[in-house]
C-alpha positions as CSV (number, residue, x, y, z in Angstrom):
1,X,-26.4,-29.6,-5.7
2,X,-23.2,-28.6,-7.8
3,X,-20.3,-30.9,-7.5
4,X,-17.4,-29.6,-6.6
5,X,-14.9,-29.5,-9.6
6,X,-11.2,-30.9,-8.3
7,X,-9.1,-27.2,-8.6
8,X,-11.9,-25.3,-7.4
9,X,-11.6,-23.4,-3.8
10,X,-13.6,-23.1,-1.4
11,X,-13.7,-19.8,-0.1
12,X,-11.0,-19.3,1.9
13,X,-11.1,-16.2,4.7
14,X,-8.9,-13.2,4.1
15,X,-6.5,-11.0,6.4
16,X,-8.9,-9.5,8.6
17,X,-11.2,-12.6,9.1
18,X,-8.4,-14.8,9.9
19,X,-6.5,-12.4,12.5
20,X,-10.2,-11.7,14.0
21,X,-10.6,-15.5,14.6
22,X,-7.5,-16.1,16.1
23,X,-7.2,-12.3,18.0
24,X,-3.7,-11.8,16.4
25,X,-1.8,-9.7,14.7
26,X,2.0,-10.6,13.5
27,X,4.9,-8.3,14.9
28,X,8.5,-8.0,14.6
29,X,11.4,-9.1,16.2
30,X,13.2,-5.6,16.6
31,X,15.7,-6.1,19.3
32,X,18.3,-3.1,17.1
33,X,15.2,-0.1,17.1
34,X,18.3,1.3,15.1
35,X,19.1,-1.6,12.6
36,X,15.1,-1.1,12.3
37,X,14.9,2.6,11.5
38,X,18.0,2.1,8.9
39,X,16.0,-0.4,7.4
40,X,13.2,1.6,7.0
41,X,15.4,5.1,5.9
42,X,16.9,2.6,3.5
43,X,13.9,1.3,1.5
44,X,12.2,4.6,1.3
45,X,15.5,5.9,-1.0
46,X,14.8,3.0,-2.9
47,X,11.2,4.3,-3.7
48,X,12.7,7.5,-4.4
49,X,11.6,9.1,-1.0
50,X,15.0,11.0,1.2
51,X,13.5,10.8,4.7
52,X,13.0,14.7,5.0
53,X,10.3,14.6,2.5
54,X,7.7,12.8,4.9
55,X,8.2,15.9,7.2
56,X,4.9,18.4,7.1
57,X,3.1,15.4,4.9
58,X,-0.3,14.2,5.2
59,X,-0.4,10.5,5.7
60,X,-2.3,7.6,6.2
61,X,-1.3,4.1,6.1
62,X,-3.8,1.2,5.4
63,X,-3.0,-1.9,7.4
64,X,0.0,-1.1,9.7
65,X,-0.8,-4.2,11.7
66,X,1.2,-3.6,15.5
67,X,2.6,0.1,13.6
68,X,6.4,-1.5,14.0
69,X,7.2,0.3,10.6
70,X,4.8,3.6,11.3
71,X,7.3,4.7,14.4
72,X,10.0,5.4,12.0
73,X,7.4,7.7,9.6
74,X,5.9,9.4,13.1
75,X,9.4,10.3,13.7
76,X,9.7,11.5,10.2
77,X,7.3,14.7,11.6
78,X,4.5,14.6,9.4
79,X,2.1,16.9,9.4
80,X,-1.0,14.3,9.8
81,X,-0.7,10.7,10.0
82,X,-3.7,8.9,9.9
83,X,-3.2,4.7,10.8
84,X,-6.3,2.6,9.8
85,X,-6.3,-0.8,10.8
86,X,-9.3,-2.8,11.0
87,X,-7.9,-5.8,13.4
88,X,-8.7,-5.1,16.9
89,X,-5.2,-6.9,18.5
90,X,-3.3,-4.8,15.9
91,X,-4.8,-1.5,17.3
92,X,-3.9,-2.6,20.6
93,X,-0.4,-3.4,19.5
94,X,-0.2,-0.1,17.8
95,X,-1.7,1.9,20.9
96,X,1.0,0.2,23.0
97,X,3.8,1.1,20.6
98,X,2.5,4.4,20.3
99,X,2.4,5.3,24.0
100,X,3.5,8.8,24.9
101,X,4.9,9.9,21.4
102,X,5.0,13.0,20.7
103,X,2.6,12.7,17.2
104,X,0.2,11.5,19.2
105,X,0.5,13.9,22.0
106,X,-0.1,16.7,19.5
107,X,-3.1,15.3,18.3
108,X,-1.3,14.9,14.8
109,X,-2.0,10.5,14.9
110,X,-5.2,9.1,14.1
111,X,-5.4,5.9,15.3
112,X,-8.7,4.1,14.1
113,X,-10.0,0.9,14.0
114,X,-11.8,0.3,10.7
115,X,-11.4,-1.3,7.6
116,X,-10.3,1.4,5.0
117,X,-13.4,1.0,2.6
118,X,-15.3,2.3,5.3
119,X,-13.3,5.1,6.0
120,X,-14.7,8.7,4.9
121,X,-12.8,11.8,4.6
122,X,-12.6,14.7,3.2
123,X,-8.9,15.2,3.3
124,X,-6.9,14.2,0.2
125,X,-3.1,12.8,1.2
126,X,0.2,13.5,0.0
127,X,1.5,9.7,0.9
128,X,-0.6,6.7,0.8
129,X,1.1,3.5,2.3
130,X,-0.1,-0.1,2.1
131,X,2.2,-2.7,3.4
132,X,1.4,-6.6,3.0
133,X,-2.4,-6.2,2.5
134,X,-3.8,-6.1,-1.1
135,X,-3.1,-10.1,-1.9
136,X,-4.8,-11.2,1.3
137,X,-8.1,-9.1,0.5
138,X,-11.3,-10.5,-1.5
139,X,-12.0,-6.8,-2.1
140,X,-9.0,-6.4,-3.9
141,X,-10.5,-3.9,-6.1
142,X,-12.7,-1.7,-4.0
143,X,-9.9,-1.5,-1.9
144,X,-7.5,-0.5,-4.2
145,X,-10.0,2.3,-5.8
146,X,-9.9,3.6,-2.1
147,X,-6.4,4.2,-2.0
148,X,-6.6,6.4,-5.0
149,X,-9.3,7.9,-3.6
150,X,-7.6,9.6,-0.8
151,X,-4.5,10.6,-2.4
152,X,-4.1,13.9,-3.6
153,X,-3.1,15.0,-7.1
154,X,0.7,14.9,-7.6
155,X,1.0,12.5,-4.2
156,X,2.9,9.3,-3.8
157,X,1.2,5.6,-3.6
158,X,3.6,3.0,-1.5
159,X,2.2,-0.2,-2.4
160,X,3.7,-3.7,-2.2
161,X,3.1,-6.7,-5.2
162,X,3.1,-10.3,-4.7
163,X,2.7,-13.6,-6.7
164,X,3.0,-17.0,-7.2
165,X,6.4,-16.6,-8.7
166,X,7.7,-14.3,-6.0
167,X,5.8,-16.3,-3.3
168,X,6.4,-19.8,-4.6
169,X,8.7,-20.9,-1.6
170,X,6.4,-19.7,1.0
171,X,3.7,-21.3,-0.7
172,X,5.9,-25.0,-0.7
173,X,6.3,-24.2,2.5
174,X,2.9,-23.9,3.7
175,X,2.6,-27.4,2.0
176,X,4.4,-28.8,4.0
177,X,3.9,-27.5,7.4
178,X,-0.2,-29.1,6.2
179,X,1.8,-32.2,5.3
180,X,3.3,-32.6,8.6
181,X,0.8,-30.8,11.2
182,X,-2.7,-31.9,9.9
183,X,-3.9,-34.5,11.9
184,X,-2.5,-32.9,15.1
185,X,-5.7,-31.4,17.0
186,X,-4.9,-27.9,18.5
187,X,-3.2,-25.1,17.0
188,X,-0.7,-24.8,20.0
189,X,0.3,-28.6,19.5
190,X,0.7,-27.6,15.7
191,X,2.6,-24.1,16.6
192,X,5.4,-26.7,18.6
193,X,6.1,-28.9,16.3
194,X,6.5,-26.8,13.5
195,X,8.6,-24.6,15.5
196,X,10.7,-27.6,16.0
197,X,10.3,-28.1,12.1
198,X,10.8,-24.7,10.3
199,X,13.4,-23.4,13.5
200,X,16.3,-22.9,10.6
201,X,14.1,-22.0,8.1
202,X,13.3,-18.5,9.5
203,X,14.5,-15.3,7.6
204,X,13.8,-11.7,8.4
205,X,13.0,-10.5,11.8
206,X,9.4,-11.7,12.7
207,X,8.7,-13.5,15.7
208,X,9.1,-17.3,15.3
209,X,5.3,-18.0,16.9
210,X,4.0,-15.2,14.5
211,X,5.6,-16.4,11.2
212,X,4.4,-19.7,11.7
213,X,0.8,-18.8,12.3
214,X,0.6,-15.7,9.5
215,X,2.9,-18.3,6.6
216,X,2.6,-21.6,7.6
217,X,-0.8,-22.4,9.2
218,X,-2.9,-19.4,7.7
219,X,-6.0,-20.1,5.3
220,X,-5.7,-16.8,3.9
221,X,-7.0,-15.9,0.3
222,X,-3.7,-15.1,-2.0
223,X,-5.2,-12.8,-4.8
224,X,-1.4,-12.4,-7.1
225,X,-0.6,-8.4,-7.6
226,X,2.2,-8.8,-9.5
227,X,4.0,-5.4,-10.8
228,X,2.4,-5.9,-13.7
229,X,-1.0,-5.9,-12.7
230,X,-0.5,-3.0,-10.3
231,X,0.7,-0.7,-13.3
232,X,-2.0,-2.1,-15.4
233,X,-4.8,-1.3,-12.8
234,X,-3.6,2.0,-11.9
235,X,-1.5,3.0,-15.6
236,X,-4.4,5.8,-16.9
237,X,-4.0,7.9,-13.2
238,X,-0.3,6.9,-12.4
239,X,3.3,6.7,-13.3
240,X,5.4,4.4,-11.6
241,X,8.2,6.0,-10.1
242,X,10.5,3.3,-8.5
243,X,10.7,-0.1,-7.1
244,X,11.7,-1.9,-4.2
245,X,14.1,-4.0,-5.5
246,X,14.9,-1.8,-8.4
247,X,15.1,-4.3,-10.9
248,X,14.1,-1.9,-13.8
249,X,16.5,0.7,-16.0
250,X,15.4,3.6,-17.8
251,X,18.0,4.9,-20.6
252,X,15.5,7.7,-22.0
253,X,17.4,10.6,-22.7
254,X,16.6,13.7,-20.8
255,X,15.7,15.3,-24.0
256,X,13.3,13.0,-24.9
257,X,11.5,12.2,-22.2
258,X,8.3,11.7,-22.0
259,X,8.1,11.9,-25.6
260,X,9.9,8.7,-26.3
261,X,8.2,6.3,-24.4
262,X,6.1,6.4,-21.4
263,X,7.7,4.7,-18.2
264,X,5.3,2.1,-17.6
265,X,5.3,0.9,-20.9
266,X,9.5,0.0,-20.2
267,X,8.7,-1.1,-17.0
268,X,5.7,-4.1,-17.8
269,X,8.2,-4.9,-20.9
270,X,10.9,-5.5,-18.9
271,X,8.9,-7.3,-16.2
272,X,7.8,-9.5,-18.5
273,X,11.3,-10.7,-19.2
274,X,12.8,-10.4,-15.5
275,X,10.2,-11.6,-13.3
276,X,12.1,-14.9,-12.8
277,X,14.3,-12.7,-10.9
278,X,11.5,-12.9,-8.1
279,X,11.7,-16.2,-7.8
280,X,14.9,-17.1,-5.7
281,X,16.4,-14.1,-3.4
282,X,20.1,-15.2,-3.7
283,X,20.6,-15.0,-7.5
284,X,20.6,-12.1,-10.4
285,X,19.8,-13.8,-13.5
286,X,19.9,-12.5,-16.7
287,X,16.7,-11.4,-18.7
288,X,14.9,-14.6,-20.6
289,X,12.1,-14.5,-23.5
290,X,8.8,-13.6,-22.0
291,X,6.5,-16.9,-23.1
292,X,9.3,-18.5,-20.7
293,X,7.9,-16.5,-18.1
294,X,4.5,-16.5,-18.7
295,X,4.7,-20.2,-18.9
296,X,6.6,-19.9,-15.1
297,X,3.6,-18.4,-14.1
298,X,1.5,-20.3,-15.4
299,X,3.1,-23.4,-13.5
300,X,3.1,-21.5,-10.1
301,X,-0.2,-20.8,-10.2
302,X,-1.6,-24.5,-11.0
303,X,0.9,-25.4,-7.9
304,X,-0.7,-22.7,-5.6
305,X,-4.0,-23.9,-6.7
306,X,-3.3,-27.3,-5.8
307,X,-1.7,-26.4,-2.2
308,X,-4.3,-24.3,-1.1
309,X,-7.2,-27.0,-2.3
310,X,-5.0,-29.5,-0.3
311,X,-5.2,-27.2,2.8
312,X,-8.4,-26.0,2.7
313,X,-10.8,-28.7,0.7
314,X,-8.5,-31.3,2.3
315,X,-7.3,-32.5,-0.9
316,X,-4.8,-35.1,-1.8
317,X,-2.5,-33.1,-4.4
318,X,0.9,-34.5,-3.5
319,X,1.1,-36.6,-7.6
320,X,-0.2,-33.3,-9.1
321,X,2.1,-31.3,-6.8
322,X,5.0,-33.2,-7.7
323,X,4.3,-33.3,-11.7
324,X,3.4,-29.6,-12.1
325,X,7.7,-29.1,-9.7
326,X,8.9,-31.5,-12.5
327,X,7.6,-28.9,-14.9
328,X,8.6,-26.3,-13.0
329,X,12.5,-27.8,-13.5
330,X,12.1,-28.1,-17.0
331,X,11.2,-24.4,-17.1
332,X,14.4,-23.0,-15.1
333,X,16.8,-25.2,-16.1
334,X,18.6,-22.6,-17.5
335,X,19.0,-20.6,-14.5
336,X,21.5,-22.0,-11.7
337,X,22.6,-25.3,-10.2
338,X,21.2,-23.7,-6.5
339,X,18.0,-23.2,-7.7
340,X,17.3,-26.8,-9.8
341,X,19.1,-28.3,-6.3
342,X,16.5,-26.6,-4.2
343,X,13.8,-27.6,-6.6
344,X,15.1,-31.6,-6.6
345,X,14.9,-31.3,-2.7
346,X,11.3,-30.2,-2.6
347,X,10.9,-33.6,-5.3
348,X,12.4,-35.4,-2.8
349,X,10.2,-34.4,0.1
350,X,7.1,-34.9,-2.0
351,X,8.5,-38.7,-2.6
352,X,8.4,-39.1,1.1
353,X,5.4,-40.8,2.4
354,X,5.3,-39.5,5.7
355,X,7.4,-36.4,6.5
356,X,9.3,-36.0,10.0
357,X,10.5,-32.9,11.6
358,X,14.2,-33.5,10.8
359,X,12.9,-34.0,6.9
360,X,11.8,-30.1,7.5
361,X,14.4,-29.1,9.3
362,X,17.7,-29.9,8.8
363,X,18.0,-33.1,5.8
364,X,17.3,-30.7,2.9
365,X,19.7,-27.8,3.4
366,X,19.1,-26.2,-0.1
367,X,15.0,-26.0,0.3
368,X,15.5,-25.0,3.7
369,X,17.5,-21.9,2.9
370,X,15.1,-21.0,-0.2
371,X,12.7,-18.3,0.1
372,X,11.8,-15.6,-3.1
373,X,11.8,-11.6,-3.0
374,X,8.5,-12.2,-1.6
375,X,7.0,-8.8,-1.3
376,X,8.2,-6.1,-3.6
377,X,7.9,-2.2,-3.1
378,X,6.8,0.2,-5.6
379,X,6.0,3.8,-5.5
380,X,3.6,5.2,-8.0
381,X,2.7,9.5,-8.4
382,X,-0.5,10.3,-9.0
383,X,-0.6,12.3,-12.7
């Protein structure tokens, strides 16, 4: 039998087997429907889209989950909105939120419970929306050969990109909550105490329960689709067209475009040199050579690596962990005193040999407050 090497995963489950196992699917705290549909109005201008041009649109998402966010497009009036979400409690959710709207009153909303590789048609889209999904897929590819699939010549692609740089608090996170819940038996005795744990942690507006279950206690697969690798994968077919948030400039003169220099060409150059932007949501700092950043990455990843073989292959990482943050330091000592602080806490917490909920919760105000710009947005058009 092969041996096991240290850094190698088992294999972990992805999105749909995980939410299958436990019959879940994550929803929102939206007490403001309003504040909700602002929100929504407001990120679609960043990709570029006013809200009138969903209106008479063929669309189908991939992966709503409960279909919080696909309310605001159904009341955008498109023409067809097709919602394809393989997780059985996520079409429930979506079937209750969708009761007596007019979309699916007309017979304009597809609701179908399927996972989107096995999805035929032979409509072609004008939008094609994926939220949250790609990074937790092992079909990363397939899947993402789908979505170009059904969009039509000249139609939009709403994607969102994730890695260990953007996601490298969440990932700390998750650490921890193993740290401090694994040797309690049921996962409604782990759900309480990390409740009691990650309480001031919370950002956004997902439901407590939910974020702890999808971010802290999930064995999901993270497969990293940075920017980068979504222009890269899709650069012969597609232009990028704007980003969610727009972190990229373009000073091609009218009269020169596109003969200057092709969009996602400027865009993966300055990526390369921006990306530790993604790391801490509350600072804007300025541009850095790239082999700093690709050494940043580099570090994240090994970190990641060694988190998820804690979690799932029940190793002990903690020395590894803690060399690889020291590293980490090194590399963004030259951003800002809140970011090195928040990266001394989490040295701190790894020095600790048994962690307690007030360690989590309220003695290390800089980690606790720490989270990345996660999930980016980016619209792409079809050539």
């Amino acid at each position: 039998m092969k041996k096991m090497e240290k850094n190698e995963l088992k294999k972990p489950k992805d999105f749909i087997e995980f939410y299958e196992e436990l019959k879940f699917s994550p929803k929102q705290e939206i007490s403001d429907y309003e504040n909700h549909v602002k929100k929504r109005k407001e990120l679609y201008k960043h990709l570029g889209l006013l809200p009138q041009y969903f209106k008479g649109k063929k669309i189908i998402e991939v992966g709503p989950a409960g279909g919080f966010n696909s309310l605001v497009i159904a009341d955008l009036q498109p023409s067809e909105y097709y919602l394809i979400e393989p997780n059985r409690q996520g079409v429930k959710n979506i079937n209750d939120n969708f009761n007596n709207h007019r979309l699916l009153k007309e017979g304009k909303l597809k609701i179908i419970e399927r996972k989107i590789e096995d999805f035929n048609s032979n409509n072609k889209f004008d939008i094609v929306i994926c939220e949250a999904t790609v990074h937790g897929l092992k079909n990363q590819t397939e899947v993402l050969n789908k979505l170009d699939e059904l969009l039509a010549p000249g139609g939009v692609l709403i994607i969102t990109c994730i890695d260990e740089i953007s996601y490298f608090f969440d990932i700390i996170k998750k650490y921890f909550a193993y740290e401090l819940s694994k040797d309690i038996p049921t996962l409604e005795e782990k759900i309480m105490i990390l409740s009691k744990a990650f309480n001031s942690h919370l950002l956004g507006n997902k439901v407590k329960r939910d974020w702890i279950i999808d971010n802290l206690l999930s064995d999901v697969i993270f497969n990293s689709f940075s920017i980068k690798d979504c222009i890269n994968f899709y650069n012969e077919k597609y232009q990028i067209y704007n980003t969610s948030p727009k972190i990229f400039t373009d000073f091609r003169w009218y009269k020169k475009i596109p003969e200057d220099r092709d969009y996602n060409e400027i865009v993966i150059e300055q990526f390369d040199k921006i990306r530790h932007n993604l790391f801490y949501c509350y600072s804007i700092l300025d541009k850095r050579t790239k082999k700093e950043n690709d050494e940043l990455i580099v570090i994240c990843k090994e970190i990641k690596k060694l988190v998820y073989n804690s979690i799932i292959n029940k190793q002990n990482n903690k020395k590894e962990i803690e060399i690889n943050m020291r590293k980490l330091f090194t590399n963004l000592s030259n951003t800002n005193n809140e970011i090195l602080n928040s990266l001394d806490e989490i040295i701190q917490l790894l020095q600790i040999k048994k962690l307690d909920i007030e360690d989590l919760n309220s003695k290390y105000t800089g980690f606790i407050k720490s989270f990345g710009r996660a999930l980016q947005y980016v619209s792409l058009i079809k050539r």
